[in-house]
ZAVEXVO-668098 format. One line per 3 residues: number of its first residue (from 1); for each residue x, y, z of C-alpha. Coordinates in steps of 0.5 Angstrom, whole numbers, plus 500, padded with zeros to 3 digits. Each point is the difference from the previous one (the first is absolute). Layout:
% residues N
NUM) X Y Z; ...;
This chain:
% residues 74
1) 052 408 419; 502 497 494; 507 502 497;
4) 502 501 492; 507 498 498; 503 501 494;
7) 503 493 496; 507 502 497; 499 493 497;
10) 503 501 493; 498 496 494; 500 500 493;
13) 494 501 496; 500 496 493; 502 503 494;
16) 495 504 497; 496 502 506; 500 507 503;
19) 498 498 506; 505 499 506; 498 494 505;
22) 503 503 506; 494 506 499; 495 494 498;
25) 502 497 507; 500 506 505; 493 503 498;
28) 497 493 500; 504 499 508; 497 508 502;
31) 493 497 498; 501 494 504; 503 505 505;
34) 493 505 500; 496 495 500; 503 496 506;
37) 500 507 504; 492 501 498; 499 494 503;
40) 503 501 506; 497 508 501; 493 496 499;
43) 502 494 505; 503 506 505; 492 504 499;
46) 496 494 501; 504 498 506; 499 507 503;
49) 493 499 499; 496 498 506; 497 493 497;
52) 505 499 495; 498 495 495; 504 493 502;
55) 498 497 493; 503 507 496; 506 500 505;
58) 502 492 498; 498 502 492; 505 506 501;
61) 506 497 503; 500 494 494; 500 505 495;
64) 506 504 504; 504 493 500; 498 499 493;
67) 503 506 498; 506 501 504; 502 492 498;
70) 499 503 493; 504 506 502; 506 496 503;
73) 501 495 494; 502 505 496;
């Protein structure tokens, strides 16, 4: 199961701007995060099944990697 960590990257959002990126940044790393452990809650389903779905199986994992290399690149 996926873990969230919390960034304590701190930047200065431009002049004018309300939002702070530090926050912009996290939520954008917890979504990638929940997706990542969705994809790896039906990739442990489908391998409990008894015929799991091989091609399913393969689409699943590329997608985890994508996630957890986007994760990790923050």
């Amino acid at each position: 199961m996926a873990t969230i960590r919390e960034s304590r990257v701190l930047l200065t959002p431009p002049q004018g701007t309300k939002e702070t990126l530090p926050m912009q940044s996290t939520a954008h790393q917890i979504a990638l995060e929940t997706k990542h452990a969705t994809i790896d809650r039906r990739i442990a389903d489908e391998t409990g099944r008894p015929h799991p779905d091989t091609a399913m199986l393969a689409d699943l994992k590329k997608q985890k990697l994508r996630l957890k290399e986007e994760i990790v690149s923050l």
